[in-house]
VEXLOMI-362078 format. One line per 10 residues: number of its first residue (from 0); for each residue x, y, z of N, C-alpha, C, CB. Coordinates in steps of 0.1 Angstrom, whole numbers, plus 5000, padded with zeros to 4 digits. Glycine has a CB too. Layout:
! VEXLOMI-362078
NUM	X Y Z X Y Z X Y Z X Y Z | ...
This chain:
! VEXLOMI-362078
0	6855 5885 3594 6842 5885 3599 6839 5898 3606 6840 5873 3610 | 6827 5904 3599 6825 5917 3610 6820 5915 3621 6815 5928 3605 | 6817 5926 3630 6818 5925 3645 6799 5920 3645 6823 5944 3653 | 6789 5920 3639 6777 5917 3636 6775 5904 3636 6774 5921 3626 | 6783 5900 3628 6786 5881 3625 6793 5875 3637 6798 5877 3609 | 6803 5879 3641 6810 5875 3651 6800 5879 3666 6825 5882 3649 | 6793 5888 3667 6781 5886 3677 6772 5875 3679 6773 5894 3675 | 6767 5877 3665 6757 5862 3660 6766 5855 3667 6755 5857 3641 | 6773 5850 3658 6780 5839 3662 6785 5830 3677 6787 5842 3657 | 6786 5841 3684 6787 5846 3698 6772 5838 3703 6788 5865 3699
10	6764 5846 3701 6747 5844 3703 6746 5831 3704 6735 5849 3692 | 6746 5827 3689 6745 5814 3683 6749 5804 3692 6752 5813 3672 | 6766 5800 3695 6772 5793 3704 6764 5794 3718 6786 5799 3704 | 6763 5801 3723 6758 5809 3738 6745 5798 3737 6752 5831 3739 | 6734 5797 3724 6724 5795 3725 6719 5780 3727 6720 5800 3716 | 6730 5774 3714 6735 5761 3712 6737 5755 3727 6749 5761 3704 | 6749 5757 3729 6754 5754 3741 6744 5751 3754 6764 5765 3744 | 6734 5765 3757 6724 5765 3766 6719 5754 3767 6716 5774 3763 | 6713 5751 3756 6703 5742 3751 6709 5727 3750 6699 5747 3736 | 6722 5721 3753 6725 5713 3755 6726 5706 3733 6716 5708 3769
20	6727 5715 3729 6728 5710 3716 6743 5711 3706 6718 5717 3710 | 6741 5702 3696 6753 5701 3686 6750 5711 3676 6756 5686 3680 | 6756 5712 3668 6756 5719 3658 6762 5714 3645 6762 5729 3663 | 6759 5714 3630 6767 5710 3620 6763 5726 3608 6763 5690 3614 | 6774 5723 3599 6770 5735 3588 6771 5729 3573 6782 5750 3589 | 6767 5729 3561 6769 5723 3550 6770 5742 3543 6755 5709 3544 | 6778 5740 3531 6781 5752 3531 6782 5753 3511 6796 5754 3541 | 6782 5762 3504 6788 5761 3489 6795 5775 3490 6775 5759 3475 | 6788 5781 3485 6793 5796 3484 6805 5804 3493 6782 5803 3487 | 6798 5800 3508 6811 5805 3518 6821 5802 3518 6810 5804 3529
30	6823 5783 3513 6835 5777 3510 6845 5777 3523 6840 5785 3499 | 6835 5777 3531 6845 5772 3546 6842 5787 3557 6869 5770 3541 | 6838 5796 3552 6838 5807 3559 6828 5809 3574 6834 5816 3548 | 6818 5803 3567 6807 5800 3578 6809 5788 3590 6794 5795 3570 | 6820 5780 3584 6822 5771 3598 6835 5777 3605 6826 5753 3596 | 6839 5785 3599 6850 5791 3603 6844 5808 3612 6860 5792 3587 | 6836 5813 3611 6827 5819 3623 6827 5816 3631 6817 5819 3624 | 6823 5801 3632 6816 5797 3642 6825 5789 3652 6806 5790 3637 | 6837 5785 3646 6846 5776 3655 6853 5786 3663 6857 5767 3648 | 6856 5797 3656 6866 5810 3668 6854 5810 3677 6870 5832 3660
40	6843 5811 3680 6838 5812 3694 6840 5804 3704 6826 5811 3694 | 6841 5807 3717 6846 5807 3726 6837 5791 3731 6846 5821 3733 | 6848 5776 3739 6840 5768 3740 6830 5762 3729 6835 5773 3748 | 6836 5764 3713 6827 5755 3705 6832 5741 3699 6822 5764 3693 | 6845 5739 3705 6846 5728 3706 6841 5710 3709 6852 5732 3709 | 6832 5722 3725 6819 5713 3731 6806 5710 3722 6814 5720 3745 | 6805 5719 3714 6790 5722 3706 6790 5718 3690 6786 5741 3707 | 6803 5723 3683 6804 5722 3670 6806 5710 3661 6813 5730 3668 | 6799 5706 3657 6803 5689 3652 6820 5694 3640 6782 5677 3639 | 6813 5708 3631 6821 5708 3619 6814 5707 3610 6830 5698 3617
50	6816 5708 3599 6812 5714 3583 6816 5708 3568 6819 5728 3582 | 6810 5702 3559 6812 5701 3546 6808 5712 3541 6807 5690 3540 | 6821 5714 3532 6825 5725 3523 6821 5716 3508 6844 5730 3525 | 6807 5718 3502 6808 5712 3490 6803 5724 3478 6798 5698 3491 | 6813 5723 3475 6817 5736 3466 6812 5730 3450 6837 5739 3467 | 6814 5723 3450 6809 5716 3434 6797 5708 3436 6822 5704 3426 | 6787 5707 3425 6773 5700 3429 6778 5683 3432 6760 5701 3415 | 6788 5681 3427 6787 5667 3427 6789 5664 3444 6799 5659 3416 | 6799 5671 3447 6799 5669 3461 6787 5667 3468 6806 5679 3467 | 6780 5677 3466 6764 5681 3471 6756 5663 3464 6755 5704 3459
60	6758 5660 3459 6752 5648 3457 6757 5635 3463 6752 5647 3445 | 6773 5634 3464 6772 5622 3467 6775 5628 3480 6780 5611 3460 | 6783 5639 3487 6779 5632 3502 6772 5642 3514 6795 5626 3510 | 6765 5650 3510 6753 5650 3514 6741 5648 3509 6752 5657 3518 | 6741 5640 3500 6727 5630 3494 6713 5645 3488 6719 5617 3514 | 6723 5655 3481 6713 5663 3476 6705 5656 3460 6722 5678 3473 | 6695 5659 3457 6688 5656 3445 6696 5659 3437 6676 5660 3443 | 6702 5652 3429 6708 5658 3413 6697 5666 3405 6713 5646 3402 | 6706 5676 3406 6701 5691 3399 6708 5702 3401 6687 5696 3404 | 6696 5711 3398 6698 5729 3401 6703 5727 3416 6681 5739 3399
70	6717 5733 3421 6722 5731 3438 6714 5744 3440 6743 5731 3444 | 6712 5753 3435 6708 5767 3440 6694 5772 3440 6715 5776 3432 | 6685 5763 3448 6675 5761 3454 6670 5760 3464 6673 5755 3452 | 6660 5763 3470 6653 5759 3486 6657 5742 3490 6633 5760 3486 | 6652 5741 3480 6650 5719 3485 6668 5720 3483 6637 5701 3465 | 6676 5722 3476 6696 5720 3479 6699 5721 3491 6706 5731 3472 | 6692 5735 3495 6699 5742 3507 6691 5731 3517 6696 5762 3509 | 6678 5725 3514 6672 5718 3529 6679 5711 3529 6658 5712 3531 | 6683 5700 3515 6689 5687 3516 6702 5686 3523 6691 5683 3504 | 6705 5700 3520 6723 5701 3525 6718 5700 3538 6734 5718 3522
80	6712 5709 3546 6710 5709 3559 6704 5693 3567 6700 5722 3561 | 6701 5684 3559 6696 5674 3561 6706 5667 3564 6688 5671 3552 | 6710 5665 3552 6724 5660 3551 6738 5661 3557 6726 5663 3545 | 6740 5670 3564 6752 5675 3575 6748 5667 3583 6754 5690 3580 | 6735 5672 3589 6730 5670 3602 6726 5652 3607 6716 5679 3602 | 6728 5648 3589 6726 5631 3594 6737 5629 3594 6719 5619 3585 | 6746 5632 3587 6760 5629 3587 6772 5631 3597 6764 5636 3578 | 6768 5639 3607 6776 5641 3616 6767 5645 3628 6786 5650 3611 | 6754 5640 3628 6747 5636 3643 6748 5646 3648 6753 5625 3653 | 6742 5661 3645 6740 5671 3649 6724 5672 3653 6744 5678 3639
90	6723 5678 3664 6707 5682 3665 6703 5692 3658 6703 5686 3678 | 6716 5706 3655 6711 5719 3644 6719 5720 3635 6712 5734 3650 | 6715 5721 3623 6724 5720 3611 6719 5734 3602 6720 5704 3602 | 6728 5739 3594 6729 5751 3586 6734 5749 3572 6738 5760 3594 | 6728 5755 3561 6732 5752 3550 6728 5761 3539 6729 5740 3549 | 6743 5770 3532 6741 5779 3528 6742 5775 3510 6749 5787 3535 | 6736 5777 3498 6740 5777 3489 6735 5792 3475 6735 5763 3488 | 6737 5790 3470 6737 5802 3460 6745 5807 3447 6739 5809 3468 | 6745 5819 3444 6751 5821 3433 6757 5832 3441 6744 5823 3417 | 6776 5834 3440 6776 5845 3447 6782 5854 3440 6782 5844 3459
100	6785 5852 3425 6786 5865 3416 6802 5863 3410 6783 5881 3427 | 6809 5871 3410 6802 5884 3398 6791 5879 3388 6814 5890 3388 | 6795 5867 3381 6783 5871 3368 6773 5863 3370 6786 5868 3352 | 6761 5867 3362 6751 5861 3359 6750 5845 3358 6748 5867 3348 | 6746 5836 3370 6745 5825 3364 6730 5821 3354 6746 5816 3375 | 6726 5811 3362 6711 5802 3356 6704 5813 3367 6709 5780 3359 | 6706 5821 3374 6700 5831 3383 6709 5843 3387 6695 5824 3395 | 6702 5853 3393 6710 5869 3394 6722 5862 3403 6700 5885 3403 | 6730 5873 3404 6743 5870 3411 6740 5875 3424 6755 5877 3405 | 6738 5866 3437 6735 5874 3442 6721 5866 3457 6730 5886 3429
110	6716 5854 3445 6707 5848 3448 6715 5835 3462 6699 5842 3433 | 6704 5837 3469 6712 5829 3484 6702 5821 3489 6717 5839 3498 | 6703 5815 3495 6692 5803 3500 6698 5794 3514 6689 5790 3485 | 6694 5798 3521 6694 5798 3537 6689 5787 3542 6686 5809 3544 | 6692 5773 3551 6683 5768 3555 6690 5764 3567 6678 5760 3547 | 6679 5762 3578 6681 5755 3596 6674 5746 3594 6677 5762 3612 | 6679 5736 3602 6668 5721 3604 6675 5722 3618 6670 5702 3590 | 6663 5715 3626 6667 5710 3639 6655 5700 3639 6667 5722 3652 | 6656 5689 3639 6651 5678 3642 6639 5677 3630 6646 5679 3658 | 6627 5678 3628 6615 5678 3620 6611 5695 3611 6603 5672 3632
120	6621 5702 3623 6617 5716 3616 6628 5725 3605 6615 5726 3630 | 6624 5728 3600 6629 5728 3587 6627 5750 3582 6617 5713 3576 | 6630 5754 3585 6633 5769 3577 6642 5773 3567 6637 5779 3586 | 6633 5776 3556 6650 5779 3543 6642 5794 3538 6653 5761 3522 | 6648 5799 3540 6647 5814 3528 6653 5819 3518 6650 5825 3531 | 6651 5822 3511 6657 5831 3496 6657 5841 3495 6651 5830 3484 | 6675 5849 3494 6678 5856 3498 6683 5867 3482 6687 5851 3508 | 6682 5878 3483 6688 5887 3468 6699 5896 3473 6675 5898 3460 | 6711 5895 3480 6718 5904 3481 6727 5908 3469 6725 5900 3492 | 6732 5924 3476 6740 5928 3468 6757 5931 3469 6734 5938 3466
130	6761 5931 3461 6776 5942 3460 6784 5925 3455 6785 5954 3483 | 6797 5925 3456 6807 5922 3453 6805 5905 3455 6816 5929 3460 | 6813 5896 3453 6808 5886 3458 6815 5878 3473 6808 5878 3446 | 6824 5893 3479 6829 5887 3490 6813 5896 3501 6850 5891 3493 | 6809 5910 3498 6801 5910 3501 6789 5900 3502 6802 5917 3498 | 6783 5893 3494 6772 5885 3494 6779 5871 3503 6766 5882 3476 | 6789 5867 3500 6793 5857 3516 6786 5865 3530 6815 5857 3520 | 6794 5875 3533 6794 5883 3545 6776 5883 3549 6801 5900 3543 | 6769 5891 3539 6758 5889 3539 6749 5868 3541 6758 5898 3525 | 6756 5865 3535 6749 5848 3537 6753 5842 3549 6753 5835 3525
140	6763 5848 3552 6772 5841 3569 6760 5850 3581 6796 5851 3573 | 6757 5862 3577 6750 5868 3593 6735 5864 3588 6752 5887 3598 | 6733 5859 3577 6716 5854 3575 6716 5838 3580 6710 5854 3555 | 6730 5832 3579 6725 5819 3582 6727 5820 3596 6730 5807 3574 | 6738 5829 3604 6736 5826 3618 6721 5831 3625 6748 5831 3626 | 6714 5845 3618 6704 5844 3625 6695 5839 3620 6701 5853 3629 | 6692 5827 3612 6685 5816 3608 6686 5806 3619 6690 5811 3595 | 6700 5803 3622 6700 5792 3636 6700 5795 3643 6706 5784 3642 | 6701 5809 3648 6698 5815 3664 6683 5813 3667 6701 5833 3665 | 6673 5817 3654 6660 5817 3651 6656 5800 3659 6657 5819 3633
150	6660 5788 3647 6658 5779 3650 6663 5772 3666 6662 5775 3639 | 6671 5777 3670 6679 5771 3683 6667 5778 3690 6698 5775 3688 | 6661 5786 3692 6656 5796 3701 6639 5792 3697 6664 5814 3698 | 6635 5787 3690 6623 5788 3687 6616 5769 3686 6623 5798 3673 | 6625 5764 3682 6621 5750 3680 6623 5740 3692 6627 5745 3669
């Protein structure tokens, strides 16, 4: 984790915590990386519910109840975030999916899709990063924490 992500993350926790809130992450691409950010912060034991790692769509279907289909979508990434967040009784939930490369899938390599839900509110973005595909993690780990810093701080 660079020192950027691990700030966020920092933030994030700090913000969570403030706020008297839980936290959950649903994840594909990072494959554990993004709950793993977030647990080295200090005191997130009190805040962090924890994370599905659903690396294969099926996972993404049966247990966080995504639509069978295309996982690498806005509505995947909401569902995911939907889905954590019912699943393990989180007030803020995070949920990263995408294509993280090297090659060309059914979309560029590269394509990322971001989403926070905290209660009714709902933010997902579509992301085009570049370089390697441990770069495009790094890159989707500091978009989705300041996605929930956003959401913790604004909703």
């Amino acid at each position: 984790m660079d020192i950027d992500s691990e700030t966020l993350a920092e933030e994030l926790g700090e913000a969570v915590a403030g706020a008297g809130l839980t936290l959950a992450v649903a994840e594909s691409l990072t494959a554990g990386r993004l709950a793993a950010s977030i647990a080295v912060v200090g005191g997130s034991a009190d805040w962090f519910r924890g994370g599905v790692v659903a690396y294969q769509p099926e996972t993404k279907f049966s247990v966080l109840r995504v639509t069978p289909g295309d996982v690498a979508t806005e509505l995947a990434a909401t569902e995911m975030a939907l889905g954590v967040a019912h699943l393990m009784s989180a007030d803020v939930a995070l949920a990263v999916t995408g294509i993280g490369g090297p090659e060309h899938q059914h979309r560029p390599a590269g394509t990322v899709f971001v989403a926070a839900v905290r209660g009714s509110a709902v933010e997902v973005e579509r992301h085009q990063f570049t370089g390697s595909p441990d770069a495009v993690i790094r890159q989707t780990i500091t978009a989705a924490l300041e996605a929930g810093l956003r959401m913790v701080n604004t909703a």
